[in-house]
MIROKOL-820448 format. One line per 4 residues: number of its first residue (from 1); for each residue x, y, z of N, C-alpha, C. Coordinates in nm, 3 decimals. Layout:
BEGIN
NUM> X Y Z X Y Z X Y Z | ...
# end
This chain:
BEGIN
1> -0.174 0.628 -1.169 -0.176 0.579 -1.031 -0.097 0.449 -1.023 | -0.007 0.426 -0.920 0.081 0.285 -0.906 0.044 0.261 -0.745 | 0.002 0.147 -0.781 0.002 0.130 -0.621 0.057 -0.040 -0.635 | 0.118 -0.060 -0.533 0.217 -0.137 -0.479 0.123 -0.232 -0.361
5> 0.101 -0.371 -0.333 0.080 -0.484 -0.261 0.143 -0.552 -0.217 | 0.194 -0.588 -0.085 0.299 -0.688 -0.068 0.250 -0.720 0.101 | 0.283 -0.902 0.118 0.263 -0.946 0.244 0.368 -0.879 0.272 | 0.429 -0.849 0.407 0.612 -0.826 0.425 0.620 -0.912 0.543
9> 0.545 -0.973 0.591 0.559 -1.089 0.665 0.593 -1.032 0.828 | 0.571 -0.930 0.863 0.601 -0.865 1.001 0.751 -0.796 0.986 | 0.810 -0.750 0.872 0.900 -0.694 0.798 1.001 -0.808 0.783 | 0.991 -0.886 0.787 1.119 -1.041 0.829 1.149 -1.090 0.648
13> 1.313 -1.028 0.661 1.291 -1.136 0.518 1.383 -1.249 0.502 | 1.376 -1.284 0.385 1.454 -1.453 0.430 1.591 -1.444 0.515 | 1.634 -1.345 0.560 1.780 -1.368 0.569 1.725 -1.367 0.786 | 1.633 -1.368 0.774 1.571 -1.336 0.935 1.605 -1.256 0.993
17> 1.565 -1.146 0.921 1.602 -1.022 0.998 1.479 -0.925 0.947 | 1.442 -0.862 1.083 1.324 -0.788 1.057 1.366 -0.627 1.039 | 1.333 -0.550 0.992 1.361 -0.398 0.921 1.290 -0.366 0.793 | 1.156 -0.316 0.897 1.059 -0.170 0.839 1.120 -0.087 0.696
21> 1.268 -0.001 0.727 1.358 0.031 0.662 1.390 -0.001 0.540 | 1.422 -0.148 0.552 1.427 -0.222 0.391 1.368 -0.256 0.316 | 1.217 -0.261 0.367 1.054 -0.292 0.312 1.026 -0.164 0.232 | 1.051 -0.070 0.307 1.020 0.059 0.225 1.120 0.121 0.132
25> 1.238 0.088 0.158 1.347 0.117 0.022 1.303 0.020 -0.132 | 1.277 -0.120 -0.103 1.239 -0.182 -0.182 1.097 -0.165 -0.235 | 1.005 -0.111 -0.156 0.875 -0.074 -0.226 0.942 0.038 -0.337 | 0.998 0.150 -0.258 1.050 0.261 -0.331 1.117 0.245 -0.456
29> 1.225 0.078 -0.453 1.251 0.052 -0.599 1.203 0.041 -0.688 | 1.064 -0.040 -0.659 1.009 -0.088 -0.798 0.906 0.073 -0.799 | 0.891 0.111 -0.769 0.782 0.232 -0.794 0.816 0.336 -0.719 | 0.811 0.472 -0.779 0.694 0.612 -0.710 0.578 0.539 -0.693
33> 0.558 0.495 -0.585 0.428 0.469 -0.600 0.319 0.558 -0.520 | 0.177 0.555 -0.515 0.081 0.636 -0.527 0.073 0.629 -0.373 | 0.047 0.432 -0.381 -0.064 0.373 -0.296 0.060 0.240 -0.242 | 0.023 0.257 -0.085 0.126 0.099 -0.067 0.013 0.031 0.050
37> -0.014 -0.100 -0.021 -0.104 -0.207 0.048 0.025 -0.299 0.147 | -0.003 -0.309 0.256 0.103 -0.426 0.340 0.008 -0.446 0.460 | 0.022 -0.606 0.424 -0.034 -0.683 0.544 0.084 -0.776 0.584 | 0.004 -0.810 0.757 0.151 -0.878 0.826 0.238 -0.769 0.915
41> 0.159 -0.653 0.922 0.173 -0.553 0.978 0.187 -0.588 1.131 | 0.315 -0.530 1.216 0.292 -0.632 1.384 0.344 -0.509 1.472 | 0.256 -0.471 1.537 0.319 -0.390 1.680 0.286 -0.442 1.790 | 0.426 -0.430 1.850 0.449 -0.509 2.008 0.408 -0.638 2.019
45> 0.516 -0.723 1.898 0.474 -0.850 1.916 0.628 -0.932 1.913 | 0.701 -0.862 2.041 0.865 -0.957 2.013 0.826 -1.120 2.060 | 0.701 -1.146 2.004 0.751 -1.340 1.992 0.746 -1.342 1.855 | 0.745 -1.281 1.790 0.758 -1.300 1.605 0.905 -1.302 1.623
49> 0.922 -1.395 1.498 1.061 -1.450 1.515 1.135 -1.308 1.417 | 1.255 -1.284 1.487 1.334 -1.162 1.475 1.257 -1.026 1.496 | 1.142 -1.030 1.552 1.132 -0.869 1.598 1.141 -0.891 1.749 | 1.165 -0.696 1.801 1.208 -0.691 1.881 1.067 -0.609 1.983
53> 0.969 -0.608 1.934 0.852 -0.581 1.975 0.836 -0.429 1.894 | 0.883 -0.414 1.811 0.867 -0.233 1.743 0.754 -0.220 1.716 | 0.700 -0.129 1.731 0.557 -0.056 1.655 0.588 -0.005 1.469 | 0.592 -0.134 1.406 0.609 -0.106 1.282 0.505 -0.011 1.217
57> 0.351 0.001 1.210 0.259 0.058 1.154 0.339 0.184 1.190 | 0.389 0.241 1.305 0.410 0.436 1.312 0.548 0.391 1.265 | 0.682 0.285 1.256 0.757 0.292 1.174 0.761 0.340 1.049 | 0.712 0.246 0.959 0.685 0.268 0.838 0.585 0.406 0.799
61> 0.489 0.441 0.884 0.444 0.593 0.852 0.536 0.690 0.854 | 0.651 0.683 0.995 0.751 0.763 0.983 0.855 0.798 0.874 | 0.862 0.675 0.816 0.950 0.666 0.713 0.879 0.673 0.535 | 0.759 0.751 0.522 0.684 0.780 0.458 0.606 0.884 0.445
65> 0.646 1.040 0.526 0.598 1.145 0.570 0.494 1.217 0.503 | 0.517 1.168 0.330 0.435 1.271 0.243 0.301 1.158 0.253 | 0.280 1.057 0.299 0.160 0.961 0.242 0.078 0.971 0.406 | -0.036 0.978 0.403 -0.155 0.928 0.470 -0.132 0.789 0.563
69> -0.132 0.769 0.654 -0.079 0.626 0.704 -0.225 0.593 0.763 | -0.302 0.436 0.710 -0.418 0.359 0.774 -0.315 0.267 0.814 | -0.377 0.229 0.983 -0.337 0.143 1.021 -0.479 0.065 1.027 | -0.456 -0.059 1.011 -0.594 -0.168 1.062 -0.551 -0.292 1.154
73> -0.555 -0.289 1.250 -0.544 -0.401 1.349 -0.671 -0.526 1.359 | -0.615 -0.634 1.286 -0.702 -0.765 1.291 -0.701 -0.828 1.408 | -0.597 -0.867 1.476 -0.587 -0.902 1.586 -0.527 -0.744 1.714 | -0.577 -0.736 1.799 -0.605 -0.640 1.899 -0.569 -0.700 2.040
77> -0.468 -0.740 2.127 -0.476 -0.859 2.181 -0.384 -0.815 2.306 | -0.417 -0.786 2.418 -0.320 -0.745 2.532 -0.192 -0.827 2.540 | -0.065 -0.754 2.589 0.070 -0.829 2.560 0.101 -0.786 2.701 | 0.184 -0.867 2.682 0.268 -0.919 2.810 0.312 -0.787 2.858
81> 0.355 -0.767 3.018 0.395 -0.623 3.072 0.267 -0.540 3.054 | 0.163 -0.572 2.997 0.106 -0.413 3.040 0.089 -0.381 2.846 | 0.008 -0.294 2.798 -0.032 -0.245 2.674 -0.111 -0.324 2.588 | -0.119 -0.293 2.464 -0.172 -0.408 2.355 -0.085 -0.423 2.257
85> -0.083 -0.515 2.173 -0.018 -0.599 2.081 -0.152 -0.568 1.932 | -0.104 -0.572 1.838 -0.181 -0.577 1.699 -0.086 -0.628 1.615 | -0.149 -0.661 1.486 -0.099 -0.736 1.380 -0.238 -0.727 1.285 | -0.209 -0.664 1.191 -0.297 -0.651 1.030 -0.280 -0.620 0.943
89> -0.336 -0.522 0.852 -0.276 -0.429 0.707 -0.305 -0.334 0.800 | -0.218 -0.224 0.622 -0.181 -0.105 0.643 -0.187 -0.058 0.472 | -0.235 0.070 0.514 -0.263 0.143 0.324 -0.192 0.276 0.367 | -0.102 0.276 0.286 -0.054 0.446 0.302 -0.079 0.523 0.139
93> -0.118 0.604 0.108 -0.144 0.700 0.025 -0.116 0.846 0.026 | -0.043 0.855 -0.094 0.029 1.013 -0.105 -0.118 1.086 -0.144 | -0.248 1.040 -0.239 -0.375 1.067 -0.238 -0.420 1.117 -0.127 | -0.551 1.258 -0.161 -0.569 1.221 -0.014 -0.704 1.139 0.004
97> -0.723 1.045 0.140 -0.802 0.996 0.154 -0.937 1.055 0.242 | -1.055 0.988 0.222 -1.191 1.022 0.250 -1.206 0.934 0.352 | -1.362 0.863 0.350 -1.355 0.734 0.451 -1.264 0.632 0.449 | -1.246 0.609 0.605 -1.173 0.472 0.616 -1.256 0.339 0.674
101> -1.268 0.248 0.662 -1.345 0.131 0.718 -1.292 0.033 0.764 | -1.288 -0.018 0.860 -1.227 -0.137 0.909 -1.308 -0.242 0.928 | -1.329 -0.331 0.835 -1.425 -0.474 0.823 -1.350 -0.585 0.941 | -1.455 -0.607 0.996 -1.376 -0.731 1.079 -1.406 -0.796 0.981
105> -1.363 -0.936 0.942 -1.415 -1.032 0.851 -1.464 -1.167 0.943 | -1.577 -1.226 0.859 -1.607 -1.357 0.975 -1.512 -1.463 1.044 | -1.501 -1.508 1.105 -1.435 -1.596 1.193 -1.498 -1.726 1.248 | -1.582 -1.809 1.135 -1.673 -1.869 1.245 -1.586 -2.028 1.291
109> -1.646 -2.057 1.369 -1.580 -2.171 1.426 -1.564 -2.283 1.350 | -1.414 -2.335 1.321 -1.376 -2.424 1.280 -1.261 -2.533 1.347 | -1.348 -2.649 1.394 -1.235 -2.765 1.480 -1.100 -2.812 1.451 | -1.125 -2.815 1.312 -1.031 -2.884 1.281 -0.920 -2.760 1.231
113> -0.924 -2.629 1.317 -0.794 -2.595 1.207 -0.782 -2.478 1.312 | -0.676 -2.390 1.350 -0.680 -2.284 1.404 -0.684 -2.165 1.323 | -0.661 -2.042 1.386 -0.715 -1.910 1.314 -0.694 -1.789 1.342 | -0.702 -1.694 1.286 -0.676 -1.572 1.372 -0.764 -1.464 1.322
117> -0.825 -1.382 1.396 -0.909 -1.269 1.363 -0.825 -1.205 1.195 | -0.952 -1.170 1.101 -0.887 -1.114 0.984 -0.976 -1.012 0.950 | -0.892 -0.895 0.861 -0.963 -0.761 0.839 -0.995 -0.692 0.706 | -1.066 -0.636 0.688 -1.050 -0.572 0.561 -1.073 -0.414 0.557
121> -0.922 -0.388 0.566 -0.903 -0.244 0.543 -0.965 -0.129 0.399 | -1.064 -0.052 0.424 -1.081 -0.014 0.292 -1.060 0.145 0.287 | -1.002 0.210 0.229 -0.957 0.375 0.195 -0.985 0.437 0.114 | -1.114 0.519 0.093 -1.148 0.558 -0.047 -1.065 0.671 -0.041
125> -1.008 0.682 -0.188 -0.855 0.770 -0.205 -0.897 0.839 -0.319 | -0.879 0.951 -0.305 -0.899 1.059 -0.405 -0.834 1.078 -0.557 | -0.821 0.969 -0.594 -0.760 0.964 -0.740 -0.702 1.077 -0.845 | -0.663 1.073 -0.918 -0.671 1.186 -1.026 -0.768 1.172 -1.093
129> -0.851 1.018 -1.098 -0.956 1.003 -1.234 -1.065 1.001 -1.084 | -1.079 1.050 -1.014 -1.224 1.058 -0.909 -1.177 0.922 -0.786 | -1.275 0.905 -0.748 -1.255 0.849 -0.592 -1.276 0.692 -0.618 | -1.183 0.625 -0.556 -1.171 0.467 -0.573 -1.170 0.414 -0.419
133> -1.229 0.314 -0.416 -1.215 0.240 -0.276 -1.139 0.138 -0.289 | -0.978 0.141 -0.211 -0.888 0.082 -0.187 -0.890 -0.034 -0.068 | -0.897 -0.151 -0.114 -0.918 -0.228 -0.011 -0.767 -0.342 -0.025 | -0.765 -0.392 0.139 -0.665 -0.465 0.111 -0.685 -0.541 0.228
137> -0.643 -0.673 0.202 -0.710 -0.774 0.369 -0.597 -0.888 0.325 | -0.628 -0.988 0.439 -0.503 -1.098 0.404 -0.615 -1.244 0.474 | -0.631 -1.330 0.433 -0.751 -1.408 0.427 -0.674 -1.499 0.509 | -0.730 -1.619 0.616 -0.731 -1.677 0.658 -0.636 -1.807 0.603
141> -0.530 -1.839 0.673 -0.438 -1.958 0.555 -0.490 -2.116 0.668 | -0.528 -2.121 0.768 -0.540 -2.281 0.755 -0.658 -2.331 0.802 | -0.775 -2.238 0.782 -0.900 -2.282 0.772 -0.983 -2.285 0.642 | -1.007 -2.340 0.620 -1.077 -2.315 0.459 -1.235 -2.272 0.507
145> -1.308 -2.331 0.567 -1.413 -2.281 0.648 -1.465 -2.153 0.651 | -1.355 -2.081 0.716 -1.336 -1.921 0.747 -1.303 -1.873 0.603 | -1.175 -1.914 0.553 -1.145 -1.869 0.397 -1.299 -1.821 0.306 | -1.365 -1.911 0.360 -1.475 -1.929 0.219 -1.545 -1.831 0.274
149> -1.621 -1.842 0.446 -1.702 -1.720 0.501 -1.599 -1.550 0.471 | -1.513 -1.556 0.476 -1.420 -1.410 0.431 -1.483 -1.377 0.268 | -1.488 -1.426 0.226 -1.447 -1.414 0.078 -1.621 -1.357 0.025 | -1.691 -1.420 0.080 -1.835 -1.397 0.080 -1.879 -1.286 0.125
153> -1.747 -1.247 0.262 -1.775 -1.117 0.342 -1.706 -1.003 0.236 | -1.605 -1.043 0.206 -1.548 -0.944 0.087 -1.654 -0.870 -0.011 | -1.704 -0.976 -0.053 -1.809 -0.954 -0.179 -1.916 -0.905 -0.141 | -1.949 -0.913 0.009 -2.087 -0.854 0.023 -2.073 -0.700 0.067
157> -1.921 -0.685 0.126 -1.889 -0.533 0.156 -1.891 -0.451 0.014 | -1.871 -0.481 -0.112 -1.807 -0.439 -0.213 -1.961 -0.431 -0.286 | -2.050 -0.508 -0.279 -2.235 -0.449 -0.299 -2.252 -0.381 -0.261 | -2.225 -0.369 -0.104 -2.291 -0.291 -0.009 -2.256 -0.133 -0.044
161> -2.095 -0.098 -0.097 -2.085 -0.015 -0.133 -2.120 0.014 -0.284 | -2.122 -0.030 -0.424 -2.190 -0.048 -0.470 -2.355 0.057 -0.457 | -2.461 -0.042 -0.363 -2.546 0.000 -0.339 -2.571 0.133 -0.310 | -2.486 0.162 -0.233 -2.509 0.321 -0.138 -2.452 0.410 -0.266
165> -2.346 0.408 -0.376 -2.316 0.438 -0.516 -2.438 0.467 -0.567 | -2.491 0.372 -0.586 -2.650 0.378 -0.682 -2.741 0.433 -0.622 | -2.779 0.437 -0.443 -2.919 0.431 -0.397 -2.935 0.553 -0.341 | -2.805 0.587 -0.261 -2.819 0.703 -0.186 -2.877 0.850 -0.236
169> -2.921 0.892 -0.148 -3.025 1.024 -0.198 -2.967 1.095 -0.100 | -2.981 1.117 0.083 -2.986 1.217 0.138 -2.883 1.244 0.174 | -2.803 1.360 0.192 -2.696 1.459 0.194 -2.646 1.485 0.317 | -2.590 1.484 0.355 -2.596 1.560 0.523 -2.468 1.619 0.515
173> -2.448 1.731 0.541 -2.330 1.833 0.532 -2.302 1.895 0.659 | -2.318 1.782 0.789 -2.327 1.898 0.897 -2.166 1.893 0.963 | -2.091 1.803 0.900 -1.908 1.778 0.900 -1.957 1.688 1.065 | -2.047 1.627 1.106 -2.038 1.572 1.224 -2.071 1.434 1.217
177> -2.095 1.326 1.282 -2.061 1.170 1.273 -2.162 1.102 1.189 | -2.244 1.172 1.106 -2.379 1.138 1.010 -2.341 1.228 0.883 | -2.247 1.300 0.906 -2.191 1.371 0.737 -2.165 1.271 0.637 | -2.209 1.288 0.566 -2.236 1.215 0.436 -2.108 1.219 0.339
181> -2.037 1.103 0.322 -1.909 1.072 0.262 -1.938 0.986 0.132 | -1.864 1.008 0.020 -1.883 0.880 -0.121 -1.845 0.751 -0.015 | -1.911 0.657 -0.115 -1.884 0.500 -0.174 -1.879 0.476 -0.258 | -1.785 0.506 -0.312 -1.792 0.505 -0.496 -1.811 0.337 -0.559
185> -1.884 0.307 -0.636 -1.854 0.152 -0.679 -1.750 0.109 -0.706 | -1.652 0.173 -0.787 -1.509 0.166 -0.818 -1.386 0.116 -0.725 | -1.343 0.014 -0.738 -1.254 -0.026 -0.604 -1.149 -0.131 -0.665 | -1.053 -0.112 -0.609 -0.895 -0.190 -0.607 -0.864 -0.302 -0.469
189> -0.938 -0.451 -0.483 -0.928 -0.510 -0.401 -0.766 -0.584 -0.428 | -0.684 -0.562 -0.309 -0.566 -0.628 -0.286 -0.547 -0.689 -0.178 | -0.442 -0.821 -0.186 -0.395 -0.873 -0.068 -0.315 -0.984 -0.080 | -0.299 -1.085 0.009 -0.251 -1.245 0.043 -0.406 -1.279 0.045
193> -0.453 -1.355 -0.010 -0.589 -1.413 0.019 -0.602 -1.580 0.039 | -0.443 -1.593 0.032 -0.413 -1.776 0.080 -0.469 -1.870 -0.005 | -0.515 -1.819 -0.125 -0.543 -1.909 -0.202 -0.511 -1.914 -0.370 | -0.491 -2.020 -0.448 -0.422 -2.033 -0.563 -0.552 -2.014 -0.642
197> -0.473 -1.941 -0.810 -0.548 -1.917 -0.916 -0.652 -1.973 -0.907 | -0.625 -2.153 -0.930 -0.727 -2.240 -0.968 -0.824 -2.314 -0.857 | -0.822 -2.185 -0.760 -0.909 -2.244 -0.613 -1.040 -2.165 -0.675 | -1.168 -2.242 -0.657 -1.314 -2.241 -0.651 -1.289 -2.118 -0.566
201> -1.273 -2.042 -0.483 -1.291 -1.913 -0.432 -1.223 -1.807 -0.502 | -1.141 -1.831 -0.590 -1.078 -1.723 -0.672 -1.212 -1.689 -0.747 | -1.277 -1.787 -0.831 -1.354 -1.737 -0.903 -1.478 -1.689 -0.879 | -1.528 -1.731 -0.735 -1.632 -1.693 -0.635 -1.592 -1.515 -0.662
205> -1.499 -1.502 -0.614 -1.435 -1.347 -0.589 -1.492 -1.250 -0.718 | -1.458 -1.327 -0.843 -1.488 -1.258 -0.952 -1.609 -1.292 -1.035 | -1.700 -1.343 -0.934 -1.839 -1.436 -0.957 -1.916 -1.262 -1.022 | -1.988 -1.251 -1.134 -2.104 -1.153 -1.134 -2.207 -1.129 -1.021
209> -2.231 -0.995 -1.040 -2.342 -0.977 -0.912 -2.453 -0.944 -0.981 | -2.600 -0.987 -0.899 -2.755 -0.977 -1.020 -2.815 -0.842 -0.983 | -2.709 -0.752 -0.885 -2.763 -0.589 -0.858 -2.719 -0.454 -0.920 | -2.615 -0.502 -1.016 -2.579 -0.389 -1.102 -2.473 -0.315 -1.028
213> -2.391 -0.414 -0.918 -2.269 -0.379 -0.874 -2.120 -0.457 -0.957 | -2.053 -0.390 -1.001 -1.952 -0.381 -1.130 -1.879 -0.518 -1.042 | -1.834 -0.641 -1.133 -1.774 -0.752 -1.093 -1.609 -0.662 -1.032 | -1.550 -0.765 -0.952 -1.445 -0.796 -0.944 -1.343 -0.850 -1.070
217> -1.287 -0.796 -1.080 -1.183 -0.885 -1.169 -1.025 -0.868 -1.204 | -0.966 -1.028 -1.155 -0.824 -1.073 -1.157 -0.741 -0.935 -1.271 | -0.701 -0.838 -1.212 -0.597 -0.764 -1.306 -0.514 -0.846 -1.391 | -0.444 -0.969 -1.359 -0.331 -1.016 -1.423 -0.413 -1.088 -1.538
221> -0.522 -1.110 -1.536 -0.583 -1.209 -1.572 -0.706 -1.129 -1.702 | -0.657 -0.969 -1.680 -0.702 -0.886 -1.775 -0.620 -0.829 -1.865 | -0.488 -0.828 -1.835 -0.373 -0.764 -1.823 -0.292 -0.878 -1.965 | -0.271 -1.008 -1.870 -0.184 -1.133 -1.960 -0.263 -1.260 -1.967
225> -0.385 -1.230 -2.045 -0.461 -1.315 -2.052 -0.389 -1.498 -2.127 | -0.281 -1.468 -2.173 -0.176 -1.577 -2.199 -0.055 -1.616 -2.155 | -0.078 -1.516 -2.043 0.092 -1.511 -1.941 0.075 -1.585 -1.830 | 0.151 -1.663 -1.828 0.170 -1.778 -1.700 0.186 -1.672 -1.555
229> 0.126 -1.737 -1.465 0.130 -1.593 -1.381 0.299 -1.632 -1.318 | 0.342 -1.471 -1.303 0.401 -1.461 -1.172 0.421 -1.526 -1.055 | 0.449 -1.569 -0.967 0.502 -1.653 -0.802 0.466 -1.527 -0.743 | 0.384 -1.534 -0.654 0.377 -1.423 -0.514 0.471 -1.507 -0.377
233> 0.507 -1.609 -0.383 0.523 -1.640 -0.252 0.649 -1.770 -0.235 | 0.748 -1.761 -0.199 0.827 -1.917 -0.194 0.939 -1.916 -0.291 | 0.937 -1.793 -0.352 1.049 -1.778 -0.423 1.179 -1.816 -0.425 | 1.179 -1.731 -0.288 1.341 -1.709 -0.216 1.323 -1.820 -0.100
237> 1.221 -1.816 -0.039 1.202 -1.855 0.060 1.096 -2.030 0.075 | 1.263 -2.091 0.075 1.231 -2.230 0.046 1.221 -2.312 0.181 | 1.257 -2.273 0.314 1.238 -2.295 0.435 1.082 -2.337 0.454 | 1.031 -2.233 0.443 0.867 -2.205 0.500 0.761 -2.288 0.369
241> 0.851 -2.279 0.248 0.767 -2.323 0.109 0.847 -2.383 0.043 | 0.817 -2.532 0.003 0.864 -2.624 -0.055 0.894 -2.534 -0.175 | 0.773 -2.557 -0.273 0.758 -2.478 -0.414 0.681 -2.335 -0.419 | 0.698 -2.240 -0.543 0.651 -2.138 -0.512 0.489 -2.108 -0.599
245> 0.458 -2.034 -0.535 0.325 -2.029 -0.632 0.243 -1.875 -0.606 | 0.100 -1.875 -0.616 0.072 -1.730 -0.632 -0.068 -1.722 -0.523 | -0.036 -1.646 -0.457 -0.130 -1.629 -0.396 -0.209 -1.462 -0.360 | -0.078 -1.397 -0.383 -0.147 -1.228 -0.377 -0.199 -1.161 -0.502
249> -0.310 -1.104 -0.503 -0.372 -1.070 -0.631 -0.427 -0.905 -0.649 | -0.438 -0.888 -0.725 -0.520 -0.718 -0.732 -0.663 -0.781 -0.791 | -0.789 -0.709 -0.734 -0.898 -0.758 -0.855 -0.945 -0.587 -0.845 | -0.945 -0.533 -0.971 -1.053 -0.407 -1.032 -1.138 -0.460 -1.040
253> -1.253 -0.350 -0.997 -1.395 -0.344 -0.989 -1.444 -0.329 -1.209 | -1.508 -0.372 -1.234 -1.488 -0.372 -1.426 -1.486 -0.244 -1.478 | -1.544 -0.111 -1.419 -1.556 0.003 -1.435 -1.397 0.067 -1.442 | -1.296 0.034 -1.383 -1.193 0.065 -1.432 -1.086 -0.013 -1.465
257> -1.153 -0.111 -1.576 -1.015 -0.201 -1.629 -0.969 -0.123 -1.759 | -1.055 -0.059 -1.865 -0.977 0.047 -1.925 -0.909 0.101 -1.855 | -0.860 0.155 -1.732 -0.744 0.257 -1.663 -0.683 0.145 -1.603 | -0.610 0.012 -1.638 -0.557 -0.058 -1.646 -0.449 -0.075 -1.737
261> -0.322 -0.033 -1.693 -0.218 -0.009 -1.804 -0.108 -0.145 -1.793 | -0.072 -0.190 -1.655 0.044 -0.236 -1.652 0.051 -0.352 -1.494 | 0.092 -0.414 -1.491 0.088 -0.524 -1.347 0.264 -0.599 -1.372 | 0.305 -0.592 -1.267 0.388 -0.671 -1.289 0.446 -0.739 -1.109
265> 0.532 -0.815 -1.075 0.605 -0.887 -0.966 0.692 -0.855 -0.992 | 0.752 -0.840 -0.851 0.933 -0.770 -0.841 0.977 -0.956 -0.795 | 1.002 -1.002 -0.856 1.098 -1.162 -0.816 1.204 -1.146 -0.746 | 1.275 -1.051 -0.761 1.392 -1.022 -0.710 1.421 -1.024 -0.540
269> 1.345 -0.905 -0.469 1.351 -0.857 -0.348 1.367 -1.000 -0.295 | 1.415 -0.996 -0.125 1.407 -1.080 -0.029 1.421 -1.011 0.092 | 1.305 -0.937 0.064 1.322 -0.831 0.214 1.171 -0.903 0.269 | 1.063 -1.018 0.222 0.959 -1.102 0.293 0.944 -1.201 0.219
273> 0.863 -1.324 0.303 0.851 -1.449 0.187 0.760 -1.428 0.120 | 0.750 -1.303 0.073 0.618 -1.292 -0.049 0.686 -1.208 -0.141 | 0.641 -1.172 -0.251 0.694 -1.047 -0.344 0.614 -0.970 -0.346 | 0.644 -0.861 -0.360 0.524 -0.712 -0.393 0.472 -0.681 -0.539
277> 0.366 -0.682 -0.534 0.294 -0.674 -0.683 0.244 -0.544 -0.699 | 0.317 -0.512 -0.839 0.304 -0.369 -0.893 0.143 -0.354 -0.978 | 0.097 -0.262 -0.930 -0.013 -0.246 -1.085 -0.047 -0.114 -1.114 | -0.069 -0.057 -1.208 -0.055 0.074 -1.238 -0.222 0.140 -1.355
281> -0.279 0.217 -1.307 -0.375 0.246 -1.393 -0.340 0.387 -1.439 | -0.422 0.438 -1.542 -0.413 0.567 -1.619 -0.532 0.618 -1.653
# end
């Protein structure tokens, strides 16, 4: 399984020019991949600088025919002329997928900083090794407030499923809105989560749980336990970011870090101010 993570920044890459098109040729370079995580996802939003108001989420599905397209809209927000406007992630999978969930994540009020509604998309995807819950969200960048309430919300969705893994008993097979779907404990949390290695919430993330729901844990950090990490962000893109550093991460649930083969960053691309992070299990 390869699945692929990348902000794409509302498809805009350093050269300021927005194209869906080139996001997905360059995912396509570094991988066949399985699974593609992208947040920064924007339909009908021409005040983003270089789009022209496109409905990227059915773009990029279009231009991906064999994969499953989740769209998740964090912000939901009437636009100008008449319709609505969104902006969130998006999981496409050649797998096929089971439940989908759309977590609002908390938002609580913070004065000193502005904010924007944030989500956590989750896709349990039919694996070759059994069913994994694919999650991917993009965390709050200038509230720390909210950052910290997200991150708590992360962890308590990822028990919760967990729990229903371990607890559930009754069945319901009637294929109608109470049919009974997995939650497998097993899950691939990805995203932008706006915060560096050595932030007190990284390790919150991969904090143990006292219910017998399988930790979180940093792939790269299982992977190159002596490897200086990778840059997710500021690479190319020295406008928006002085220096570069890391902020997008994969964390496996511990149950499948044996099917943990390989992680790596494409440095190269400049199709967003982030890079897309490869990781690959077996």
């Amino acid at each position: 399984m390869k699945l692929i993570t990348w902000n794409v920044q509302w498809c805009r890459g350093c050269d300021g020019r927005v194209d869906p098109r080139r996001i997905v040729a360059h995912a396509r370079a570094l991988a066949d991949f399985d699974v593609l995580c992208l947040q920064e996802v924007a339909a009908n939003f021409p005040a983003l600088a270089g789009s022209r108001g496109e409905n990227q989420f059915a773009l990029i599905a279009d231009l991906l025919p064999g994969y499953a397209a989740i769209p998740g809209a964090a912000v939901d927000a009437p636009a100008q002329g008449g319709g609505r406007r969104a902006f969130g992630n998006m999981i496409l999978s050649r797998y096929p997928v089971a439940q989908v969930l759309r977590i609002q994540l908390p938002w609580p009020a913070d004065p000193q900083a502005n904010g924007m509604p944030r989500l956590l998309l989750e896709a349990t995807v039919e694996t070759p090794f059994g069913p994994v819950r694919v999650m991917t969200t993009h965390l709050e960048y200038y509230s720390a407030v909210q950052r910290a309430a997200q991150v708590e919300a992360v962890r308590a969705r990822h028990a919760e499923a967990s729990g229903h893994a371990r607890l559930d008993r009754v069945r319901d097979a009637s294929h109608g809105p109470f049919h009974t779907l997995a939650q497998p404990a097993s899950a691939l949390l990805t995203g932008d989560f706006n915060l560096r290695p050595e932030d007190p919430l990284h390790e919150r993330l991969g904090a143990p749980f006292d219910d017998g729901t399988p930790a979180l844990v940093d792939a790269w950090q299982h992977l190159h336990p002596a490897r200086a990490r990778a840059h997710t962000i500021g690479v190319h893109d020295r406008e928006q970011w002085p220096a570069p550093y890391t902020c997008d991460f994969v964390f496996a649930s511990a149950d499948l870090l044996p099917r943990l083969r390989a992680m790596r960053v494409d440095a190269d691309t400049q199709a967003s101010d982030h890079q897309p992070v490869l990781v690959e299990l077996g």
